[in-house]
N, C-alpha and C positions, 0 to 999 in steps of 0.2 A: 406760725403754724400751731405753736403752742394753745393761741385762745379759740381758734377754731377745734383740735381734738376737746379743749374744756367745755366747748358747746356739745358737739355731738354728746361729752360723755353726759352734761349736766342733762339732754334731754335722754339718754337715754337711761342713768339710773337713777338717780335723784326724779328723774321725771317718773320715771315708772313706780319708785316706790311711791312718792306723794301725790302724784298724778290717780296714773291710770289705775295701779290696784284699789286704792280709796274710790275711786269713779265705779271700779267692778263690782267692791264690794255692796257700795249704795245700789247700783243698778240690781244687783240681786235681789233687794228688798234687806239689806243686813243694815236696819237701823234699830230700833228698841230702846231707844230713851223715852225717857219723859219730856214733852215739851218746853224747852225754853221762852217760849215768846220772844218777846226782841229782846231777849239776853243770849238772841244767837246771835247777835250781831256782833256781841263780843270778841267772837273768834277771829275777827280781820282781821284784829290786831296781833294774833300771834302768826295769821298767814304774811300779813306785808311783812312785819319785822323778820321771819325766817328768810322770805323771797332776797330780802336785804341785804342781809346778814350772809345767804349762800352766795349771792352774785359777788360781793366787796371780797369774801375770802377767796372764790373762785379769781378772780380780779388779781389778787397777792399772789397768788398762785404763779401766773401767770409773768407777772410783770419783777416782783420780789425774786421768787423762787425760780425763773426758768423752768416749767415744768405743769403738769396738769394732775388735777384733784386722783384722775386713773391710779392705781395702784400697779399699774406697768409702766407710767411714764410719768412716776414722781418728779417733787421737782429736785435740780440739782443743788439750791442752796434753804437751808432752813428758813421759814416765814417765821417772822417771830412778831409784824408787823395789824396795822389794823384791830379787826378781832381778836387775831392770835395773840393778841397783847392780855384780853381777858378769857382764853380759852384754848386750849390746845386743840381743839376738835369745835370750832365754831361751824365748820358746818353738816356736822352731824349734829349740833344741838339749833342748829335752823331748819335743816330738813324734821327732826321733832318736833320744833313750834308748830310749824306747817300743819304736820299730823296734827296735833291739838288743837289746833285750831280751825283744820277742819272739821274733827268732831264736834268740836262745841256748833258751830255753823250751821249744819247738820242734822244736828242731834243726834247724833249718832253713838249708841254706848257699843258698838260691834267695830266703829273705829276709834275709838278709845282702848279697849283691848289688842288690836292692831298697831298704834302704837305703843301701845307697853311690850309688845314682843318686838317692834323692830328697833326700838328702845336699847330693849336687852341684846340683841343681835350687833348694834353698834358697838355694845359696852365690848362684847366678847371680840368682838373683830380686833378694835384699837384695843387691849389689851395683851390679845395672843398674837395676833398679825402685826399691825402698823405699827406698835412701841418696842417692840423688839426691831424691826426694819429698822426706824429711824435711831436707835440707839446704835446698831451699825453699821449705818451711812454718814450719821453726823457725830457719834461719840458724843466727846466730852462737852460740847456747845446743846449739844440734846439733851443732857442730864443738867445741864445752869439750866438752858429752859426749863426743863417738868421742875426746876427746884423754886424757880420763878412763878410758875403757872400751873393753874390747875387745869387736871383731864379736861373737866368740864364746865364750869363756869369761874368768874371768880368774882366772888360780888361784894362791893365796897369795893375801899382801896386794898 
């Protein structure tokens, strides 16, 4: 039951931010970059690696944690696994590849500005919302993790 409610929610929010509103914004006419040439092609690669990166954490979610990405139907044991090994929020910083890499794709500097606000909207959520939650559902195994792992990436070893 669990990976199906992580379906519905993957397409409905993660789908919708990355998805649909980027599709709305373009269908508007909201692009205004400079052309890339085939250096939009660049941007695949932060689309597949986001696409990746959300389904394997959605994945841990599931199988790991008992529990779905939803923020009503966390999971019940901390993921500390996968990604979560080099991010505390792998997939919020995959659903932001996505964004960039749509814009780049694109050419889109009116979705480059879209992701820097839904950017900034994650940071505030997981730092007023989710890190307070999980510091009291999980305590003391939540604070070795964040002493372990960073918010948001953690690059090297």
């Amino acid at each position: 039951m669990a990976a199906l409610k992580t379906l519905l929610f993957t397409v409905l929010v993660p789908g919708t931010v990355a998805g649909l509103v980027p599709y709305l914004l373009i269908r508007a006419g909201a692009g205004g970059a400079a052309p890339l040439g085939a250096a939009r092609w660049l941007g695949l690669a932060p689309i597949l690696a986001g696409v990746v990166i959300y389904l394997r954490s959605a994945w841990d979610f599931v199988v790991a944690g008992h529990g779905t990405p939803a923020p009503i139907d966390p999971p019940h044991y901390l993921v500390a696994r996968g990604f979560y090994r080099f991010s505390r929020n792998p997939m919020y910083v995959a659903v932001f590849a996505v964004l960039l890499g749509e814009a780049v794709a694109l050419e889109s500097a009116v979705l480059v500005a879209y992701a820097l606000v839904v950017g900034g909207a994650f940071h505030l959520f997981v730092v007023f919302y989710e890190e307070p939650s999980l510091r009291r559902l999980f305590g003391g195994s939540y604070e070795e993790y964040c002493a372990r792992v960073p918010r948001w990436l953690k690059l090297g070893r």
